[in-house]
N, C-alpha and C positions, 0 to 999 in steps of 0.2 A: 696067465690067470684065467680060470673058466669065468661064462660069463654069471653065474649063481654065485662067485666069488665076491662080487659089487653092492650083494645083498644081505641085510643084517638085521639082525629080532633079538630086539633086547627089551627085555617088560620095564626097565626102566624111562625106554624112549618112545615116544608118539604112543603110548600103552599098548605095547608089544607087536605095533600094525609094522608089516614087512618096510624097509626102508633103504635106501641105496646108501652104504657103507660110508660112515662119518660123515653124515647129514642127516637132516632133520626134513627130507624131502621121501615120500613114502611112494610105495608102488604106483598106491590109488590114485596119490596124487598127480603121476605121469602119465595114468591109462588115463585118468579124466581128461589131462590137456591133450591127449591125442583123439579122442573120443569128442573133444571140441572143436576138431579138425586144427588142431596144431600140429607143425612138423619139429621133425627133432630140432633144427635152428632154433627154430622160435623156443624149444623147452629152456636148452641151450643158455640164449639170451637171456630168458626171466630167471632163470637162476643157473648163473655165470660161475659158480667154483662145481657144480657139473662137469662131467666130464660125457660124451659120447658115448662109449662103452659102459657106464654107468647107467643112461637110459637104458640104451638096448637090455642091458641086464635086467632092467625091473620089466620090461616087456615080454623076455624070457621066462621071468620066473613068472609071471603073471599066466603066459600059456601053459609052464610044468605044471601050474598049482591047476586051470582052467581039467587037463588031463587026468588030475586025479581023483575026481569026481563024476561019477553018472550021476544027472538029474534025468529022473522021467518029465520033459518039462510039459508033456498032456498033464500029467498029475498035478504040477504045481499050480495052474491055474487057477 
């Protein structure tokens, strides 16, 4: 299974935000607890029917999506 396979958009679920494949645990919400300096264990433990390759997968897709965007970020300021 590719790792994009763990990830799933359904506008009926979390309203359409990217989410790791049959849960209700969303990209953002993986990039935030690692951005809170959480390790995948600790993701892991707080919500235990996760699976390993399920993180890495919203990590993945968080960098493909991160890739297909230029911001000029002078401009955004």
């Amino acid at each position: 299974m590719e790792p994009l396979d763990h990830i799933d958009i359904d506008p009926a679920i979390m309203g359409g935000r990217p989410r790791i494949r049959g849960t209700r645990v969303t990209v953002g919400t993986v990039l935030g607890l690692f951005a809170a300096g959480k390790r995948e264990e600790d993701v892991l433990e707080l919500y235990p029917y996760l699976t390993a390759e399920g993180v890495r997968a919203a990590l993945a897709y968080a960098a493909w999506r991160v890739e297909e965007t230029d911001v000029d970020l002078m401009r955004a300021s």
